[in-house]
C-alpha positions as CSV (number, residue, x, y, z in Angstrom):
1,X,0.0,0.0,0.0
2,X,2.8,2.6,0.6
3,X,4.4,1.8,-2.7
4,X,0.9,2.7,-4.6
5,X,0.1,5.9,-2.5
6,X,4.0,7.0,-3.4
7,X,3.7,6.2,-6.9
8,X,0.3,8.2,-7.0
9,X,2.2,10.9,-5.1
10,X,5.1,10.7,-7.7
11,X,2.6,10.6,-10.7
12,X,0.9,14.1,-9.3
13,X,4.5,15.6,-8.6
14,X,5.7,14.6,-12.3
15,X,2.2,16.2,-13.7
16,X,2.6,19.4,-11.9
17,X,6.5,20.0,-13.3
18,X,5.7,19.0,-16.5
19,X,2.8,21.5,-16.5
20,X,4.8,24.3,-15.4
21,X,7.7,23.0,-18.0
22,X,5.2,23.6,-20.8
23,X,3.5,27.1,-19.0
24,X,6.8,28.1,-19.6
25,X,7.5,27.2,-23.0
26,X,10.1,24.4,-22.0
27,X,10.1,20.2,-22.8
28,X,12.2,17.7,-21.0
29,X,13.8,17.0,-23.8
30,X,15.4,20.8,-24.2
31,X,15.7,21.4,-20.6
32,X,18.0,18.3,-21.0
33,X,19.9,20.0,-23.6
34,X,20.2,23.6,-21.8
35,X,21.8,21.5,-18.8
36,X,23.9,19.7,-20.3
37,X,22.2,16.0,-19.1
38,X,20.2,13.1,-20.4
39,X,17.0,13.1,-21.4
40,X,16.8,10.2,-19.6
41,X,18.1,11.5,-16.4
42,X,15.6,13.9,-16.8
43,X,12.8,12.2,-16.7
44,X,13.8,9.7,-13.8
45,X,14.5,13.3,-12.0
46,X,11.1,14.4,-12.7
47,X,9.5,11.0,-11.8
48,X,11.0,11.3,-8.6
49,X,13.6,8.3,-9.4
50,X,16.8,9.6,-9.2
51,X,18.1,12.8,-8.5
52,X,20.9,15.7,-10.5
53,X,21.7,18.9,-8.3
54,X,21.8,21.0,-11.1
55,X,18.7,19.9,-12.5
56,X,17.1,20.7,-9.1
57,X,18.9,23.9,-8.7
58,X,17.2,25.3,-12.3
59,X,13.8,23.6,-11.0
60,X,13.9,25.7,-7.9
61,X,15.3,28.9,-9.9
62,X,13.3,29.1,-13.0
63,X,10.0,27.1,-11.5
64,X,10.3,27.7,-8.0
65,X,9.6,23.8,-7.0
66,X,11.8,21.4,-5.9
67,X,11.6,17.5,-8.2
């Protein structure tokens, strides 16, 4: 049961950066490319899977949120 309600709390987290990402005029896939990183890295970021300081730094910064 804690898996599932951390995967739903994952999935809602993912949504809302992506959302803002697009509000903003921005993809994974060039935020990835401003950065410097994978797109892969990226989206495991985002999806709450791994984690890349300078990826969170420019979340924070440009989004104000923290992945």
């Amino acid at each position: 049961m804690l898996t599932q309600t951390k995967s739903k709390r994952n999935l809602k987290s993912a949504a809302k950066i992506n959302y803002l990402l697009k509000i903003n005029g921005y993809t994974q896939v060039k935020l990835a490319e401003e950065l410097g990183i994978s797109k892969v890295w990226v989206c495991n970021v985002i999806n709450g899977k791994g984690y890349n300081k300078k990826l969170d730094n420019w979340l924070k910064e440009n989004l104000g949120i923290k992945a």
